[in-house]
C-alpha positions as CSV (number, residue, x, y, z in Angstrom):
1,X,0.0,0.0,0.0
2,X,1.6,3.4,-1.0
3,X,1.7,5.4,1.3
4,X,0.0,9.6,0.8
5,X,3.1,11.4,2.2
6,X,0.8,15.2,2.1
7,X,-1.9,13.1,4.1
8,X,0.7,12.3,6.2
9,X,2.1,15.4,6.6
10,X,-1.3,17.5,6.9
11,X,-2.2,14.8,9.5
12,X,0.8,15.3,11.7
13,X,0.7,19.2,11.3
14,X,-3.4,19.1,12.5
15,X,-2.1,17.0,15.6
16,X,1.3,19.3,16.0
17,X,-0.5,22.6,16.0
18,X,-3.2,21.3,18.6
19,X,-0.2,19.6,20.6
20,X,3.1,20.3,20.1
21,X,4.2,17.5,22.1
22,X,2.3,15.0,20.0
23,X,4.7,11.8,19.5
24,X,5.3,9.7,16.3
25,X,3.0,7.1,17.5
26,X,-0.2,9.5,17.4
27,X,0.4,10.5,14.4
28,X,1.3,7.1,13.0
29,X,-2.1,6.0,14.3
30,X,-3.8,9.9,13.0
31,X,-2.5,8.8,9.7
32,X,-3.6,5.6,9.2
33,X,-0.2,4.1,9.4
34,X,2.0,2.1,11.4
35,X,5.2,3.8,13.6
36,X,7.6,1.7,11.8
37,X,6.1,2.8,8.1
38,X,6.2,6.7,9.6
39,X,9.8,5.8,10.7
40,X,11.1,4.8,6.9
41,X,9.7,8.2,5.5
42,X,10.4,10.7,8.0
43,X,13.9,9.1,10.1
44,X,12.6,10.7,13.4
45,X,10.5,13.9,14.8
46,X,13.1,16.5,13.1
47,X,12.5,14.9,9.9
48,X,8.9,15.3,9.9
49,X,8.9,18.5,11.5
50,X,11.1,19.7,8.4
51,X,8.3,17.8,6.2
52,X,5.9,19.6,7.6
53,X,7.9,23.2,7.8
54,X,8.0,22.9,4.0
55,X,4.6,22.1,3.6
56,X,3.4,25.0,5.3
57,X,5.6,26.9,3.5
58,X,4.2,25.9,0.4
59,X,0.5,26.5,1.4
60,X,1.6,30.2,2.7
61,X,3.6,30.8,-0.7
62,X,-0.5,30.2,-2.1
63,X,-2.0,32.0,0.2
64,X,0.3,35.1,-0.9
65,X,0.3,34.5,-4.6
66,X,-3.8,33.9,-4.4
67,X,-4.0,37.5,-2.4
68,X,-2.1,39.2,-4.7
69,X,-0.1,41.3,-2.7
70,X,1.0,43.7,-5.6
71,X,-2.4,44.4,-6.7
72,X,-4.5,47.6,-5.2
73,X,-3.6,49.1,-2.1
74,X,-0.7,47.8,0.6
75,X,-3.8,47.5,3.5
76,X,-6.0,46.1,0.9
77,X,-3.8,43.1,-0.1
78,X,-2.9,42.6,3.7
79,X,-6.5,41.9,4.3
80,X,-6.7,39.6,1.7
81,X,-3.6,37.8,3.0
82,X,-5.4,37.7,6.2
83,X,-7.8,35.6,4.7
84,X,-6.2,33.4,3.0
85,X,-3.7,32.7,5.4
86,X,-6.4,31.7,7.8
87,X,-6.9,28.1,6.9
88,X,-2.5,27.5,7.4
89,X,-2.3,30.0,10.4
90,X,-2.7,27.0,13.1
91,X,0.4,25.0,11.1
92,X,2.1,28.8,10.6
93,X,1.9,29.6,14.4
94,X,3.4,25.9,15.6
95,X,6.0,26.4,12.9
96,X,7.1,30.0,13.8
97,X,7.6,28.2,17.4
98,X,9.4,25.5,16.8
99,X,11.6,26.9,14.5
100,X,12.7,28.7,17.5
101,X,14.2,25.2,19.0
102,X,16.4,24.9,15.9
103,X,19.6,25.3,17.1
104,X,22.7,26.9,15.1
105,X,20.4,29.6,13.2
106,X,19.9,27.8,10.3
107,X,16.7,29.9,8.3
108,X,15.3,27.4,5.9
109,X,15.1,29.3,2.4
110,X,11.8,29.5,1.8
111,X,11.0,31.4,5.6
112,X,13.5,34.0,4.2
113,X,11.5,34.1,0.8
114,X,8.3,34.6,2.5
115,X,9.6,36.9,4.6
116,X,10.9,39.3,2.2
117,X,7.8,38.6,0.4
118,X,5.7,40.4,3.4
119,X,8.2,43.2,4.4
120,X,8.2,44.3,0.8
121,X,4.5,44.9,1.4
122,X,5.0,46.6,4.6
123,X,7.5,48.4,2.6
124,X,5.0,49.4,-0.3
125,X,2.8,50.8,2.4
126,X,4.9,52.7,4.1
127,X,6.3,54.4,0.9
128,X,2.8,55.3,-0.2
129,X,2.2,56.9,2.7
130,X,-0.6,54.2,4.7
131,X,1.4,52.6,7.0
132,X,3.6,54.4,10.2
133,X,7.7,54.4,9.1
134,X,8.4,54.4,12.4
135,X,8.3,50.7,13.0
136,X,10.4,48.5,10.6
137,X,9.0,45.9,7.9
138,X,10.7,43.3,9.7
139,X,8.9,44.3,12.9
140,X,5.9,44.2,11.5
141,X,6.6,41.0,9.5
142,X,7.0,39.3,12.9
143,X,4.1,40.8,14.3
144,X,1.7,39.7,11.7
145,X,2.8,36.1,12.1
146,X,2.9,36.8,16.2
147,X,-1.2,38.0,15.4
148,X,-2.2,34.9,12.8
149,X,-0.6,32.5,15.3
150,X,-2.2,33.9,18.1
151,X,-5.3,34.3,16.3
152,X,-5.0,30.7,15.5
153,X,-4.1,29.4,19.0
154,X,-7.2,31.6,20.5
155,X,-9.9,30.2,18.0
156,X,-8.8,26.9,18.7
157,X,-9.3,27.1,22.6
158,X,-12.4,28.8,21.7
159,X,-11.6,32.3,22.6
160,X,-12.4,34.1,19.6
161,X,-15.0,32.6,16.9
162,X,-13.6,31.7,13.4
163,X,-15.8,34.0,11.7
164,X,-14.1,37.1,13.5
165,X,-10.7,36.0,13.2
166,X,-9.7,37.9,10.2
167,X,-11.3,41.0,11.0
168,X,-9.9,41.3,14.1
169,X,-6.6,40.4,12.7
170,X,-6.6,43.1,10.4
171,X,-8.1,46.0,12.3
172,X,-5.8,45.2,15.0
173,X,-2.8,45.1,12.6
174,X,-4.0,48.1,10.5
175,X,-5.2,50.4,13.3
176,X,-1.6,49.9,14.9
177,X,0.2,50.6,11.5
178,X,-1.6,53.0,9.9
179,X,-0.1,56.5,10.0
180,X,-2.3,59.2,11.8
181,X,-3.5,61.8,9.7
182,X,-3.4,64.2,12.4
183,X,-0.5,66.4,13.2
């Protein structure tokens, strides 16, 4: 039986971003398989966790390309982003986490992609005058993916209601970027 390594991988990163702590065996059994066939495709918990990192950077890559971050306005195409990055935010937010545990500071190449990706649309905004220049694109790259994962984290322990996740995501975001009017 061949085995459906993005089932496998979607599967564990459900289980990871509910628990962190979730061992091989759950998600062995979560996917349908056994330990020992989890153990010849991912060679331990690193492995997988590096499975799963590039599989949620592939979904984000989609979720940017779909909102079309060059298109319209810089707040415009950060709410769309908003949305789309809603249904990955959960894997997103364990990610952003974990990669913290990484020792020796090795930044996987696509995080540095998607990165530069979002700061250049903190960037756009800023030059056209929407967004405040006195906090940095890569400050508000991190605190974009600090909001989604917490937004995430609080609609899965019921906090917040899915529906008003992305709204409050983005009027939180925006109302603290935007540049006052007022002198």
């Amino acid at each position: 039986m061949a085995v459906d390594r993005e089932r496998v991988l979607k599967e564990a990163a459900a289980l990871l971003t509910r628990r962190a702590t979730t061992s091989m065996d759950e998600i062995a059994r979560a996917a349908g398989i056994s330990r020992a066939t989890l153990h010849r495709h991912f060679a331990g918990r690193d492995a997988l966790i590096r499975a799963v990192e590039d599989l949620g950077i592939e979904q984000f890559t989609q979720a940017m390309d779909t909102a079309r971050l060059d298109d319209g306005d810089a707040a415009d195409a950060l709410r769309r982003l908003i949305a789309e990055a809603e249904p990955v935010a959960g894997v997103l937010a364990f990610l952003f986490t974990e990669n913290q545990l990484f020792e020796g500071g090795e930044v996987n190449a696509g995080w540095a992609r998607l990165d530069d990706r979002l700061a250049a649309l903190f960037r756009r905004g800023q030059e056209q005058g929407d967004f405040r220049i006195d906090l940095s694109a890569s400050w508000l790259t991190e605190a974009f993916y600090g909001l989604l994962g917490a937004g995430a984290w609080a609609v899965h322990e019921g906090r917040v209601a899915r529906n008003d996740l992305n709204h409050s995501i983005a009027e939180l975001l925006l109302g603290g970027i935007r540049r006052s009017m007022e002198k």
